[in-house]
N, C-alpha and C positions, 0 to 999 in steps of 0.2 A: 717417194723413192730417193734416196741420199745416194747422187751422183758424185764417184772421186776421180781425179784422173794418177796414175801409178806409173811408174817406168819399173823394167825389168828389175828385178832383185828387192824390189821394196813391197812393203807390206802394209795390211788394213787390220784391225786389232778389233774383235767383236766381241764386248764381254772384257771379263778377263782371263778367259782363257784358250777364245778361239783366234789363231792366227791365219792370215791368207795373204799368200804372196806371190806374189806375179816370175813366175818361173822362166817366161821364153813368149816370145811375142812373133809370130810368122804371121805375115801379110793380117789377114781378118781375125786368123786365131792366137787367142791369150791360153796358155797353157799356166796353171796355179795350182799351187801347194798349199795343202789344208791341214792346218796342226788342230786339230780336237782333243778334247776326252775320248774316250774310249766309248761311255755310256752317250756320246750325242752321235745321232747317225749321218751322214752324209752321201748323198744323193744327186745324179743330175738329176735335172726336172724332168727330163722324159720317165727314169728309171723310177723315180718316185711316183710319176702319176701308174706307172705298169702298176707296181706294189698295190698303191691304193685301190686299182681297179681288182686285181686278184683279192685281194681282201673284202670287197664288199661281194664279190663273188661267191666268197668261199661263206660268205654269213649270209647270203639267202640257200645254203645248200639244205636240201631235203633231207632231213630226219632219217629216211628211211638208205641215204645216199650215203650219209654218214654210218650207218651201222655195215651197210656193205663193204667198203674201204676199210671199217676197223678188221671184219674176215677176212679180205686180202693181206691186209698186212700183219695180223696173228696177233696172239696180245704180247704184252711189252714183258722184254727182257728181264727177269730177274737174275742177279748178281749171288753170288755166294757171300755172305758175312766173311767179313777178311780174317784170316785167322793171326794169332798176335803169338810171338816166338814164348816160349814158356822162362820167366825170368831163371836165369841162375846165380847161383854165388852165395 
């Protein structure tokens, strides 16, 4: 684990394009600001590990648990083909 020490308003550079910066520093708690992409997700580590448990949850579900939930929830939405203004001129 690569240990750094930060003061307020300064930053850590991971990549090139993840920023994180030390936003407000109160007694034990460091408050920071996380510039990503869009497509990288960002997570506390509690919130992450929830995710990953509901996930491995939801991939031992029963076959027969999943066809009941598709009934509850109806089948999917279909949209009308968009209709396109008729050219003139």
């Amino acid at each position: 684990m690569l240990v750094l020490s930060r003061h307020r308003d300064e930053s850590i550079i991971i990549g090139d394009d993840i920023v994180i910066t030390v936003v407000d520093i109160r007694g034990d708690k460091v408050r920071l600001g996380i510039a990503a992409p869009i497509e990288i997700s960002v997570h506390r580590q509690e919130v992450y590990e929830a995710i990953q448990r509901e996930n491995r949850q939801a991939s031992r579900l029963d076959p027969q648990d999943a066809r009941r939930i598709d009934r509850l929830t109806g089948p999917p939405l279909r949209r009308e083909p968009r209709r396109t203004r008729p050219e003139t001129g």
